[in-house]
C-alpha positions in Angstrom: -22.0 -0.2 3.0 -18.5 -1.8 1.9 -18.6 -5.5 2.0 -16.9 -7.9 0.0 -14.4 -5.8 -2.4 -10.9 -5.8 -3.4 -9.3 -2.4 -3.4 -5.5 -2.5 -4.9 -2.6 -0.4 -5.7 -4.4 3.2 -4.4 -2.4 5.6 -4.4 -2.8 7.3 -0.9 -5.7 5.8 1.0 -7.7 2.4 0.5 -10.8 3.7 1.5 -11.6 7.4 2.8 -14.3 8.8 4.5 -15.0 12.3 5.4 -18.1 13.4 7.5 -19.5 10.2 6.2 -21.6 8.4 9.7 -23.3 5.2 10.1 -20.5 3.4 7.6 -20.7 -0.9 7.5 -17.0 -1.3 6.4 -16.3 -5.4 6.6 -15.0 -8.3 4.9 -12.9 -6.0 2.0 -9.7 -6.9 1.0 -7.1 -3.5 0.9 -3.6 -4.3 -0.4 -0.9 -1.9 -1.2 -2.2 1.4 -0.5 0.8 3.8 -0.3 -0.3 5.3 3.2 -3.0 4.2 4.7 -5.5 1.8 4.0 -8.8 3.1 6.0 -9.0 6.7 7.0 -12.2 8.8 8.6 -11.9 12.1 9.4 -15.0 13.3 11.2 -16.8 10.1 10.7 -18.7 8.7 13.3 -20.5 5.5 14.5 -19.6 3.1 11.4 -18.6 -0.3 12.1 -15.5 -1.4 10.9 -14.8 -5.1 10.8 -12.6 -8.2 8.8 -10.9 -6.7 6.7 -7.6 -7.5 5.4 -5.3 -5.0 4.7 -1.8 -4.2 3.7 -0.2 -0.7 4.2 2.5 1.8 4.7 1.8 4.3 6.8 -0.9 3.1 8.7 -3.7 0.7 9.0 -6.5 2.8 10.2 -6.6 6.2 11.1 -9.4 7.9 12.5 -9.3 11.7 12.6 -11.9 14.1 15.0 -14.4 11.1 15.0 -16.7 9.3 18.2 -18.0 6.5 18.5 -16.4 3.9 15.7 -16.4 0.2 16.6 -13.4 -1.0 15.5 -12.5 -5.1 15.5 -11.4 -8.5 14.0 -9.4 -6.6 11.0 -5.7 -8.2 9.9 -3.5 -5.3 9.3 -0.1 -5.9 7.7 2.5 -3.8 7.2 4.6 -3.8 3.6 8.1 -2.3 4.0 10.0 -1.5 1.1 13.1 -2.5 0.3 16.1 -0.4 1.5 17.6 2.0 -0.2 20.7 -0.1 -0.9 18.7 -2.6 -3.1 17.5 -0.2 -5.8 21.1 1.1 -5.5 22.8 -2.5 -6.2 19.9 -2.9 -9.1 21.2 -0.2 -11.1 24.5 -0.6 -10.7 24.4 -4.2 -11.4 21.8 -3.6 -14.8 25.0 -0.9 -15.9 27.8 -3.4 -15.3 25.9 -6.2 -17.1 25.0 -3.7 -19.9 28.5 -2.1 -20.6 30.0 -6.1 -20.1 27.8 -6.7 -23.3 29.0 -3.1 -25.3 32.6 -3.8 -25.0 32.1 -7.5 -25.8 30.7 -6.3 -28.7 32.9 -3.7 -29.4 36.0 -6.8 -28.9 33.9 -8.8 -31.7 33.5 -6.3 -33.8 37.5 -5.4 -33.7 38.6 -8.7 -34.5 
């Protein structure tokens, strides 16, 4: 039984179950797992219910398994930000950073 955890910043899956039956998976709190948040690969006849969780890839993803009851669970999706946003970060941190080495390279001169 999972019921009433946190789970945070995991890497590739929240929670993962693999030939693992008769799970009670409720009431956990998943947030930024890189791909997915709950994954079962032959698992079968676990209940998974009310959890909140935030993903990638995918919510919940059931692989070869019968029988799961699946209900009542907030999944939200986090995007990241485009590409163009890290690319405007750096550029902008190396124009404020040179600004300052030739300002004080001008001091220094005078």
């Amino acid at each position: 039984m999972f019921l009433n955890n946190t789970i945070q910043n995991f890497i590739e899956y929240g929670l993962y179950f693999e030939e693992s039956h008769h799970n009670t998976i409720s009431s956990n709190i998943i947030q930024h797992a890189i791909k997915i948040g709950i994954y079962l690969e032959n698992s079968n006849h676990s209940s998974i219910t009310k959890n909140y969780i935030k993903y990638k890839i995918a919510c919940i993803r059931q692989i070869s398994c019968d029988g799961n009851y699946i209900t009542d669970n907030i999944c939200i999706q986090i995007s990241e930000p485009p590409y163009a946003y890290y690319l405007f970060l750096v550029l902008g941190t190396v124009i404020v950073i040179s600004f300052f080495i030739v300002r004080r390279k001008r001091k220094r001169n005078n």
